[in-house]
LOKEMAR-598548 format. One record per residue (C-alpha): residue number from 0; residue in three letters; y, x, z. Coordinates in Angstrom, 3 decimals, padded with zeros to 6 digits. Each point is the difference from the previous one (the first is absolute). Example, Ala and Ser with C-alpha at 12.3 -4.5 7.8 and 13.67 -1.06 7.14 Angstrom:
2
0;ala;-004.500;012.300;007.800
1;ser;003.440;001.370;-000.660
***
This chain:
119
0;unk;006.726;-013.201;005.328
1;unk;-002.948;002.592;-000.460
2;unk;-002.693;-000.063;002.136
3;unk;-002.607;002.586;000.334
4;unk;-003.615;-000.472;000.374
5;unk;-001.697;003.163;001.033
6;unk;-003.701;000.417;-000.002
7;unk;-002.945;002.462;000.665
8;unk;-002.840;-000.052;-002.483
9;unk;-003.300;001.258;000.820
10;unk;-002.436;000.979;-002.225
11;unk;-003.644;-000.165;000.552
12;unk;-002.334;001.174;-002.702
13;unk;000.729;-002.487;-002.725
14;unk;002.373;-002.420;001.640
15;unk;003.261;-000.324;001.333
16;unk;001.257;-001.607;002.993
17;unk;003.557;-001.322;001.118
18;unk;000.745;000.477;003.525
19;unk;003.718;-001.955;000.412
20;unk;002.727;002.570;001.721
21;unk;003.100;-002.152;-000.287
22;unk;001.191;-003.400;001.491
23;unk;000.530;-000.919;-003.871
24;unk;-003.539;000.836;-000.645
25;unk;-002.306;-001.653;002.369
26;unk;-000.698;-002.460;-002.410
27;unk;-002.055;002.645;-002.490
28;unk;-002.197;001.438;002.621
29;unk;-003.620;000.457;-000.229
30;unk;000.407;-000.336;-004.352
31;unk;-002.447;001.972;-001.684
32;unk;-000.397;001.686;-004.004
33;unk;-002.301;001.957;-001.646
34;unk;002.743;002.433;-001.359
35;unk;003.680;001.331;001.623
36;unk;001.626;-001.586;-003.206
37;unk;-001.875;-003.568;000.713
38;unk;001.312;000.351;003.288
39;unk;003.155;000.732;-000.873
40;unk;000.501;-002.399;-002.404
41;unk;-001.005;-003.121;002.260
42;unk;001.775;001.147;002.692
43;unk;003.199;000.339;-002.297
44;unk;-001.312;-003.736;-001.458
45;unk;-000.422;-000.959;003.711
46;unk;004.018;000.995;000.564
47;unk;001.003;-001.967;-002.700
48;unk;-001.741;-003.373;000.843
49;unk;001.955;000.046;003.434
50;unk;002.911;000.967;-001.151
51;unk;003.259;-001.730;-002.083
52;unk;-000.528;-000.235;-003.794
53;unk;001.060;003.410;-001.926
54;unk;-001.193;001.768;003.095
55;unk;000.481;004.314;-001.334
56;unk;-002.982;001.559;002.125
57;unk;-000.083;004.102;-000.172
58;unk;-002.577;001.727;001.248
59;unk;000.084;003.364;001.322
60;unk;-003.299;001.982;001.440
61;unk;001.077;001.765;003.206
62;unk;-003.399;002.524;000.777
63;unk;-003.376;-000.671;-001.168
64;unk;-000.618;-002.955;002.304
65;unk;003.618;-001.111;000.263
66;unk;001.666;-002.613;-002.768
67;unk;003.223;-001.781;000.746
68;unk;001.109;-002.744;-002.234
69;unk;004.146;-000.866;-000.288
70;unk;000.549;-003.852;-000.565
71;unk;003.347;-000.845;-001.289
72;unk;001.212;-002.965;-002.213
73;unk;000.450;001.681;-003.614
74;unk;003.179;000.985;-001.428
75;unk;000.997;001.007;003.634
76;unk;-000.377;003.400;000.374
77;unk;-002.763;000.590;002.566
78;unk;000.040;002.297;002.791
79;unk;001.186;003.442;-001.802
80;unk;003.170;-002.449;-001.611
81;unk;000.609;-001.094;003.571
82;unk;000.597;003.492;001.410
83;unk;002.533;000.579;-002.615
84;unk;-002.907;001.557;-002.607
85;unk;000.199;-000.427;-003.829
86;unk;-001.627;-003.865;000.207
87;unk;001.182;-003.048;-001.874
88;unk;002.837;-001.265;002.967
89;unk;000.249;002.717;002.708
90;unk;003.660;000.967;-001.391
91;unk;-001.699;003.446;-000.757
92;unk;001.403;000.660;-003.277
93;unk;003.512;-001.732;000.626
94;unk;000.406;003.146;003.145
95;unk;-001.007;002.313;-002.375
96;unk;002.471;-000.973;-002.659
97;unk;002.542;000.025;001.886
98;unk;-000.560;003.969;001.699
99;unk;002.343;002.482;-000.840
100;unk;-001.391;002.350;-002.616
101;unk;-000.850;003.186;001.785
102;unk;002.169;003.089;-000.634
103;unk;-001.293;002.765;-002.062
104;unk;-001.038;003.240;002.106
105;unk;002.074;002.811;-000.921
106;unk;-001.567;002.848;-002.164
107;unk;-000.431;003.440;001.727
108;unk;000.146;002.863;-001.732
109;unk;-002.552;002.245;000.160
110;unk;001.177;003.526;000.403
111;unk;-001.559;003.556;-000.377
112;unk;-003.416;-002.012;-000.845
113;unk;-001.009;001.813;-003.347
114;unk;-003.128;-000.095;-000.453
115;unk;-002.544;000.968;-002.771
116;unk;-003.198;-001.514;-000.113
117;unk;-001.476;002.639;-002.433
118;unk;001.354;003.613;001.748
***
């Protein structure tokens, strides 16, 4: 199952602040970092510890303020893999196998089109 935790991070001269958005994500409010990769890192460190082991956290930055974090055990995909995207167990590649090549489009032929580039 993945779960996201969304947050808001605000940045106030040298430090930044995690204001919790998401149910999942209560628990990381109020954390604080000197840098948006410190931040990042312990809340992604922060997802792990609650979660089971081999716990696959991506991490996707929405606008400026905006980060959302996708929890999923690894080796199962994720949310992209879910919706049928190219992920390790969506079924993704297995529907695209089996399509039906597409047919070629017919050529046209161009008629009464002579052109010289150098007249």
């Amino acid at each position: 199952m993945t779960k996201v935790y969304s947050y808001k991070i605000h940045q106030d001269g040298g430090k930044f602040t995690v204001k919790a958005i998401s149910e999942a994500a209560q628990a990381d409010d109020g954390l604080e970092a000197e840098s948006r990769y410190e931040i990042e890192t312990k809340l992604r460190q922060a997802i792990k510890e609650r979660g089971t082991p081999n716990l696959a956290v991506n991490h996707s930055q929405i606008t400026p303020t905006m980060s959302l974090f996708f929890a999923a055990p690894a080796g199962m995909g994720g949310p992209v893999a879910a919706a049928g995207g190219s992920g390790g167990g969506g079924g993704g590649a297995g529907a695209a196998a089996a399509a039906p090549e597409p047919e070629p489009e017919p050529e046209e032929e161009e008629e009464g089109m002579d052109f010289d580039l150098f007249d």
